[in-house]
C-alpha positions as CSV (number, residue, x, y, z in Angstrom):
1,X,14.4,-9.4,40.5
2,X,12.2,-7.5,37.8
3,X,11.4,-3.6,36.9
4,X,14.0,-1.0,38.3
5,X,12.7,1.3,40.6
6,X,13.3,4.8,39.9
7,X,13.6,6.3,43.2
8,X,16.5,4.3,43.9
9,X,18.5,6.0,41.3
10,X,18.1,9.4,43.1
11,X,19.7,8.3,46.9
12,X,22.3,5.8,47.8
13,X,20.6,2.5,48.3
14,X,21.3,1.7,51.5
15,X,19.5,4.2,52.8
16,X,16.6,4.0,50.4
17,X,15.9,0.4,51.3
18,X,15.9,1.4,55.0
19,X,13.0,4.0,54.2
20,X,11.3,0.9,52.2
21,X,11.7,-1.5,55.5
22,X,10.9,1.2,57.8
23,X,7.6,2.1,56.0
24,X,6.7,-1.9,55.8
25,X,7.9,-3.2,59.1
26,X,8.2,-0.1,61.3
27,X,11.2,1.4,63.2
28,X,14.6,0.4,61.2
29,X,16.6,0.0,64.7
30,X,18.6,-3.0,64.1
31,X,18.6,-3.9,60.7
32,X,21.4,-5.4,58.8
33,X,21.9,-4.8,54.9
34,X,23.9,-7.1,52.9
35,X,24.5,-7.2,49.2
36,X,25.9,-9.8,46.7
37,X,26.5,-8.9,43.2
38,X,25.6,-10.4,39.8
39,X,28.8,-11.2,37.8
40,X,29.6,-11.3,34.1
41,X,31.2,-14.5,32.2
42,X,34.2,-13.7,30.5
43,X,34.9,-17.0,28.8
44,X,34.1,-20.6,29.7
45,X,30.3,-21.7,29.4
46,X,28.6,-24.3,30.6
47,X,31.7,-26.1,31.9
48,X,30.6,-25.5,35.5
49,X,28.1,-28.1,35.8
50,X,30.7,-30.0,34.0
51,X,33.4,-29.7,36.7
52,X,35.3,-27.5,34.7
53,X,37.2,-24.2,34.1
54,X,35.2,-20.8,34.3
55,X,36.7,-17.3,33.8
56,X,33.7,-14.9,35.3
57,X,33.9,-11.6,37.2
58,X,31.9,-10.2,40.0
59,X,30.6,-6.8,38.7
60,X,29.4,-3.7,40.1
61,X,25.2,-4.3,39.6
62,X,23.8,-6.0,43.5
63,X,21.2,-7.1,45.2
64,X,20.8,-5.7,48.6
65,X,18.7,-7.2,51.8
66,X,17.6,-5.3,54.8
67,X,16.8,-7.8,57.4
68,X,16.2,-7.8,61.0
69,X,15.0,-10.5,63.8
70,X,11.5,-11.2,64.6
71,X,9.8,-13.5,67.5
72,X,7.9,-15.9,65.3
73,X,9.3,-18.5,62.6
74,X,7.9,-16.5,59.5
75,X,10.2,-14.3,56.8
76,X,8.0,-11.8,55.9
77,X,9.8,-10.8,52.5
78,X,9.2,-7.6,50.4
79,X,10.1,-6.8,47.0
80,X,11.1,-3.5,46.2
81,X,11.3,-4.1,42.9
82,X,8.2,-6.3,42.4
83,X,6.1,-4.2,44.9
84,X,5.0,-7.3,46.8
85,X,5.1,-8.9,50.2
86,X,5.3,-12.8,50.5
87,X,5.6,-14.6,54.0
88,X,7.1,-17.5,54.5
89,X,6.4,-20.3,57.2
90,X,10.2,-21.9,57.8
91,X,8.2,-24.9,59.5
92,X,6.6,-25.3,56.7
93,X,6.4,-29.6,55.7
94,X,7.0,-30.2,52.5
95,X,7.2,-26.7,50.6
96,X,6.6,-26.6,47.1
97,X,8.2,-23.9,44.4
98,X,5.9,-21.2,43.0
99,X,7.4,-20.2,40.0
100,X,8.0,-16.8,41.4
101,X,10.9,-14.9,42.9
102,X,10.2,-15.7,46.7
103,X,11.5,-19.0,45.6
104,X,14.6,-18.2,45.5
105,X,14.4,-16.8,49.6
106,X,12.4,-19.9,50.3
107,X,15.3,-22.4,49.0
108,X,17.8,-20.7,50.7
109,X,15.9,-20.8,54.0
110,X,15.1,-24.3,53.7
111,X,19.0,-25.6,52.4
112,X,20.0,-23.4,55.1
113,X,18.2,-25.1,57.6
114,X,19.0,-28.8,56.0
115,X,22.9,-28.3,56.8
116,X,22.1,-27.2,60.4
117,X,21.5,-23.9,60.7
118,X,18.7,-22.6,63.5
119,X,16.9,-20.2,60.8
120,X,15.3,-17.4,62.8
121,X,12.1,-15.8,61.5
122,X,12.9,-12.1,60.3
123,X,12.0,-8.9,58.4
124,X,13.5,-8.3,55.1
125,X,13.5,-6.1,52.6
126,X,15.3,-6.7,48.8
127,X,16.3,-4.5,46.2
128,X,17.9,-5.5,43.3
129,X,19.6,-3.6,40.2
130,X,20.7,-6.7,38.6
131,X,18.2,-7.0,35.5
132,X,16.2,-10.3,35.4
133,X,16.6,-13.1,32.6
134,X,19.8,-11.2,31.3
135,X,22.7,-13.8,32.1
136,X,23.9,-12.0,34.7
137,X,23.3,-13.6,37.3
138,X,20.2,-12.2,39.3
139,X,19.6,-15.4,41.3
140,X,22.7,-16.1,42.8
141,X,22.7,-12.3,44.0
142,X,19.8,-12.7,45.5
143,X,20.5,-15.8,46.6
144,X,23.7,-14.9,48.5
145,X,22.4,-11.9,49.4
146,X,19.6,-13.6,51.3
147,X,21.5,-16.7,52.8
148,X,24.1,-13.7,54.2
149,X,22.2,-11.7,55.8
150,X,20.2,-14.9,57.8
151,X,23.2,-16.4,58.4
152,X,24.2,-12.6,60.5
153,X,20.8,-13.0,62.4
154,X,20.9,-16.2,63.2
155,X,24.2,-15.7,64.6
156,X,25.8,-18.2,62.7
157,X,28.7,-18.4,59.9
158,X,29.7,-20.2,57.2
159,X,32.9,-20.0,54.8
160,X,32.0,-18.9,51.2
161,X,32.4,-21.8,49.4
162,X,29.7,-23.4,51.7
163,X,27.5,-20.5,51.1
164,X,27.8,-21.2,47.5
165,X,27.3,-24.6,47.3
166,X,24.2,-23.8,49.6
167,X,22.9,-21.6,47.5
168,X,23.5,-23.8,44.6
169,X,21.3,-26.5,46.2
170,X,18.3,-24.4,46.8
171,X,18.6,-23.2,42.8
172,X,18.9,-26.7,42.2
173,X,16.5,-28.7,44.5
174,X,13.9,-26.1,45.0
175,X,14.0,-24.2,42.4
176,X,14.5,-26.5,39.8
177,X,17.4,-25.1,37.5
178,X,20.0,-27.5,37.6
179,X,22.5,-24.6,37.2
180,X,25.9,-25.6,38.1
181,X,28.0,-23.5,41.3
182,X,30.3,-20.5,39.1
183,X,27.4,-17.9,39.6
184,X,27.1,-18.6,43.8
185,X,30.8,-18.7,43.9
186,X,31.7,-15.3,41.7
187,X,28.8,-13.4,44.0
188,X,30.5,-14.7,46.7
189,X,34.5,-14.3,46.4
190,X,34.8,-11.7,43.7
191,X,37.0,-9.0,44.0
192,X,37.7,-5.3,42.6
193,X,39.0,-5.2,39.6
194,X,39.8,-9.1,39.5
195,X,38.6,-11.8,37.4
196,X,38.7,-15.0,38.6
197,X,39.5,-18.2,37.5
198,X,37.6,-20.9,39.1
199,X,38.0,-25.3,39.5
200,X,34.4,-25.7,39.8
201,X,35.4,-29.4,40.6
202,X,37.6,-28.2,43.8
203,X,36.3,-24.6,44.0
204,X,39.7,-23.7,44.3
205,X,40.1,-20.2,42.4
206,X,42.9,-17.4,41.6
207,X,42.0,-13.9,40.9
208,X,43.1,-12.0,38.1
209,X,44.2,-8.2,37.8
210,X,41.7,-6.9,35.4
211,X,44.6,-5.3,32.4
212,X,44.4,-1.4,32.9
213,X,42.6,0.5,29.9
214,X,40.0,-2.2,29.2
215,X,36.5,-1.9,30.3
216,X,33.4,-4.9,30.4
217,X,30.6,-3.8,28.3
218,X,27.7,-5.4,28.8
219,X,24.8,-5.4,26.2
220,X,21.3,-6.5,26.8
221,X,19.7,-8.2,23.8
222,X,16.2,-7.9,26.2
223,X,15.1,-11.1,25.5
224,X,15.0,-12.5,28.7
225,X,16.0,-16.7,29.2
226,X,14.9,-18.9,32.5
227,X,17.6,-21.5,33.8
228,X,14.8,-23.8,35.2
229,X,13.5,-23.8,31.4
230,X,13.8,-27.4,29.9
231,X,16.6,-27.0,27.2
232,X,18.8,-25.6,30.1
233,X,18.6,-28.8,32.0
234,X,18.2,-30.7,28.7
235,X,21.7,-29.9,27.7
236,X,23.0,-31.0,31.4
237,X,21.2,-34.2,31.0
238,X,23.1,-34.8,27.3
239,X,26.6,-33.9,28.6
240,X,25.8,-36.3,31.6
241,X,24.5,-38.8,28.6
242,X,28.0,-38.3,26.7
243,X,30.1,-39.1,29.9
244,X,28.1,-42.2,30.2
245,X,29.0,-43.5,26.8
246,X,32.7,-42.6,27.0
247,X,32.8,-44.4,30.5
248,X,32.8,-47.5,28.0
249,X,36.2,-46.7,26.6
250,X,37.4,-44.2,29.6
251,X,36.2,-45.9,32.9
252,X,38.1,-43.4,35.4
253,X,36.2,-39.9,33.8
254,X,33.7,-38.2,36.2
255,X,32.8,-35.5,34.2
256,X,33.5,-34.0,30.8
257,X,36.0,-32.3,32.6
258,X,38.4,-35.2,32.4
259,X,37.9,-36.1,28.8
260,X,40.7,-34.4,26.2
261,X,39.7,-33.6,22.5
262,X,41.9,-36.3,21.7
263,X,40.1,-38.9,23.5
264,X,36.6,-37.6,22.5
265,X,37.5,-37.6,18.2
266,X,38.8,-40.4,18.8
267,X,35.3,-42.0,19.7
268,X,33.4,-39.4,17.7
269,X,31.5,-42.6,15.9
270,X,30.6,-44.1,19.2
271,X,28.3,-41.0,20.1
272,X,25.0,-39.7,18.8
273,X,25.9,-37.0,16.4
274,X,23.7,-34.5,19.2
275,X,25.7,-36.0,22.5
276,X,29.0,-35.2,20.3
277,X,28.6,-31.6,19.6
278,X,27.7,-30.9,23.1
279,X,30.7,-32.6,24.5
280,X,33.0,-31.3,22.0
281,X,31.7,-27.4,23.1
282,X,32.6,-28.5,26.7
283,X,35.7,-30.2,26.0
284,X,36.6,-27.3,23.6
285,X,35.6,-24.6,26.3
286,X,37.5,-26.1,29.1
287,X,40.4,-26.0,26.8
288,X,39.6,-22.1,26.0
289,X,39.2,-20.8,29.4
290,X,43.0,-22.3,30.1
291,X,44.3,-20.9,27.2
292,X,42.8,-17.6,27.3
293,X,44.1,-17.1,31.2
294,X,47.6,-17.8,29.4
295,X,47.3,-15.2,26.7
296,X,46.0,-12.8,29.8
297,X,48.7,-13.7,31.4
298,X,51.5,-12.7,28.9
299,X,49.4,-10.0,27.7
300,X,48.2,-11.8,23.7
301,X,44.5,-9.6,24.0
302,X,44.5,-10.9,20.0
303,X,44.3,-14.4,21.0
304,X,41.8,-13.4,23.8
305,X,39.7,-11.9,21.1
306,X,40.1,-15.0,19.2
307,X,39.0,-17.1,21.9
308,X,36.2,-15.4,22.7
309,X,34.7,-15.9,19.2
310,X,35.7,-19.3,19.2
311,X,33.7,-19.8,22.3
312,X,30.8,-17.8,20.7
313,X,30.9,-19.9,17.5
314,X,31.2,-23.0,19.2
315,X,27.9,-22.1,21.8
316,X,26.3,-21.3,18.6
317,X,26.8,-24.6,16.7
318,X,28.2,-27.1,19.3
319,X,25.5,-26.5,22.1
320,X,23.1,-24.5,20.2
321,X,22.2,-21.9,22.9
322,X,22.8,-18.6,21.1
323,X,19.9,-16.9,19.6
324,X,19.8,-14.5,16.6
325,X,19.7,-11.6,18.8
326,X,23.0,-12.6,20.3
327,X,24.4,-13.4,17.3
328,X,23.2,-9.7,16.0
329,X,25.1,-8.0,18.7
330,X,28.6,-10.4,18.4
331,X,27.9,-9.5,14.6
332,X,27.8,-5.1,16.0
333,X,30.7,-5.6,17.9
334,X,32.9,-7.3,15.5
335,X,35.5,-5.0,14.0
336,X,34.5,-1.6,15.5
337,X,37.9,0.0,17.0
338,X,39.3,-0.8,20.4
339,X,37.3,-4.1,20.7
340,X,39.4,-7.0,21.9
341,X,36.8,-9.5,21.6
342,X,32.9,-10.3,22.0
343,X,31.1,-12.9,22.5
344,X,27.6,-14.4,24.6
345,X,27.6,-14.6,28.2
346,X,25.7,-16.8,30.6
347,X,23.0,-19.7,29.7
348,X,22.2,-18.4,26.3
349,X,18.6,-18.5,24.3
350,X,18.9,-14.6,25.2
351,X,20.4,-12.4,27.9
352,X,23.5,-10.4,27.3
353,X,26.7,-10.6,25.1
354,X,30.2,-9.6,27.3
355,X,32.2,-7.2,25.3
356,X,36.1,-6.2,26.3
357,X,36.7,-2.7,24.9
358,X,39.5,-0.4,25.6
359,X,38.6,2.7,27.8
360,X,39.3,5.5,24.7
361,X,36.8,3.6,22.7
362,X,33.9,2.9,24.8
363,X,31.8,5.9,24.3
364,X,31.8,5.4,20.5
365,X,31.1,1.4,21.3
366,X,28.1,1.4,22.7
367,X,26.6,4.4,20.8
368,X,27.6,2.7,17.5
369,X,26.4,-1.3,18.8
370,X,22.9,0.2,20.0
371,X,22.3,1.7,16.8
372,X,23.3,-1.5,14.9
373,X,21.3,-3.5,17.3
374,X,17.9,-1.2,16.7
375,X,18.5,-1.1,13.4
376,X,18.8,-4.7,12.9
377,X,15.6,-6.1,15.7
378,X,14.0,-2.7,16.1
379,X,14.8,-2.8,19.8
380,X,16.7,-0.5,22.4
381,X,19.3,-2.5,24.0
382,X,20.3,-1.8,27.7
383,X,24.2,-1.5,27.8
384,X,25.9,-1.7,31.2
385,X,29.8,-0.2,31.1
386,X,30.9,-2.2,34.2
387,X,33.9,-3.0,36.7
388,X,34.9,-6.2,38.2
389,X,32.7,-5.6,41.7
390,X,33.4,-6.9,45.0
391,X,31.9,-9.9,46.8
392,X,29.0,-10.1,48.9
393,X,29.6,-8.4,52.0
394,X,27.4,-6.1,54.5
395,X,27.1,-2.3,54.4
396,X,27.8,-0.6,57.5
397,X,26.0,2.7,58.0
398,X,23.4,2.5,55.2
399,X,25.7,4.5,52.8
């Protein structure tokens, strides 16, 4: 979703977006709301589409859907935050992708409907805070969002890690971003005040108690990125390239996931010079995201802080997906008291940086960082102070 809408800052948005569907679609009785959040990376890029380790949290920006039944096989679908109405036919043959945000609805309708489900027309209003293009994953909460609340009408349900992987299809066969399933899967199972660790191979995850006295600070380079953009799905295609040439030496790996360092120096001359450095960020990173949920685990927020400018550097270098702007706001963060570590979050080539900052020192943070940041690109970041948010889930009694 795009452009905030003020009026939703002034009344709890449940009920706002029931005003919004009752003034495009008539009488509210009977609709539904559901929201699913966007979610913050905390360390462990572009290993999902890998099969690897991920360390993101949920957090406490949404996307909400109002939706209720209709008689006919259309989704007539309007944007609160775009101002615009689009109406989908779900029998449709052979839909195409629009390049515009009722894609996303669309290829969740029609994934939805390719593993079984009897999609019924409906009604649906969406609102979403989650800014657009800032790595924090807008899609997959409107995505889940959407695929929950026509599951609820068409009576039918689904665990969450099918809801994920459906909503990964429709980003990835629809849409056209061949983004890999941690986004889906954070909107779907996060958890207050958890991070969570996550097998994007098994989708198997723990959560982890968020340390008390440390808050997420978000900050918003504003230069927006697109997943279905061609160097996203460029550096897929030369990690999937690298796995091919090691199969010559390693014939059991799947996925960079099962390569070591050791194994990958070790045939460092056998690769493209390209194909290396991104495999050695994802073999790195895997490695990172493990050892940073050790040093969270014993309590070591030095290493963390280490780790998370490894990671940065490594993005930067390795896979080449930082920008300048990024690497101007890691460079404002560095240093500045009660920072445990910084670094990029999300696909890169813009969006936001994730920032862990204890709670006595966040006020002076983010004043001190936005001034850096304007001083240095003559721009006015957005900063988001932020909590590890719950999962998708519906809202009872528009409040």
């Amino acid at each position: 979703m795009d452009k905030s809408s003020d009026q939703f800052r002034e009344v709890a948005v449940p009920r706002r977006l029931s005003a919004v569907f009752s003034s495009r679609f008539g009488a509210d009785t009977g609709v539904r709301i559901f929201r699913a959040p966007g979610r913050v990376n905390l360390i462990g890029e572009h290993t999902d589409y890998n099969e690897g380790f991920v360390l993101p949290a949920a957090i406490d920006l949404y996307t909400w859907t109002a939706i209720a039944p209709r008689d006919d096989r259309k989704l007539a679908v309007f944007s609160e935050n775009f101002h615009q109405m689009e109406e989908i036919d779900l029998g449709a043959t052979s839909p195409k992708p629009q390049d515009h945000w009722s894609d996303y609805v669309r290829g969740v309708a029609i994934m939805l409907q390719n593993a079984g489900v009897p999609v019924r027309g409906a009604n649906m209003a969406i609102y979403s805070n989650v800014p657009l293009g800032s790595g924090l994953s807008s899609s997959a909460a409107l995505e889940v969002s959407v695929a929950s609340a026509l599951l609820a009408i068409s009576g039918r349900s689904l665990g969450l890690g099918e809801i994920a992987r459906i909503c990964q299809r429709a980003e990835n066969e629809f849409v056209g971003a061949r983004v890999g399933i941690m986004d889906q899967t954070a909107s779907c199972v996060g958890a207050t005040d958890k991070a969570i660790l996550l097998d994007c191979r098994t989708l198997e995850y723990k959560l982890l108690q968020m340390p008390a006295g440390v808050t997420m600070v978000i900050c918003n380079t504003m230069i927006k990125h697109e997943h279905s953009g061609g160097e996203y799905n460029d550096r897929r295609a030369q990690c999937e390239e690298g796995v091919q040439l090691l199969r010559n030496f390693y014939a059991d790996i799947k996925a960079l996931r099962d390569v070591t360092l050791a194994q990958l120096e070790r045939h460092r001359s056998d690769l493209p010079d390209l194909i290396y450095n991104r495999c050695h960020h994802v073999v790195s990173e895997n490695e990172r995201v493990l050892r940073t949920v050790s040093a969270w685990q014993s309590g070591d927020w030095n290493g963390i802080g280490r780790l998370m400018a490894e990671s940065h550097l490594s993005l930067k270098k390795d896979y080449e997906v930082s920008s300048r702007e990024l690497d101007l706001m890691v460079d404002a963060a560095a240093g500045r008291p009660g920072v445990i570590g910084s670094r990029m979050t999300g696909g890169g080539f813009g969006g936001c940086t994730i920032n862990l900052v204890k709670d006595a020192n966040v006020a002076d943070f983010t004043a001190a960082v936005s001034s850096a940041y304007k001083k240095a690109v003559s721009v006015d970041p957005e900063i988001y102070v932020t909590t590890a948010g719950a999962g998708v889930s519906e809202v009872h009694n528009h409040d």
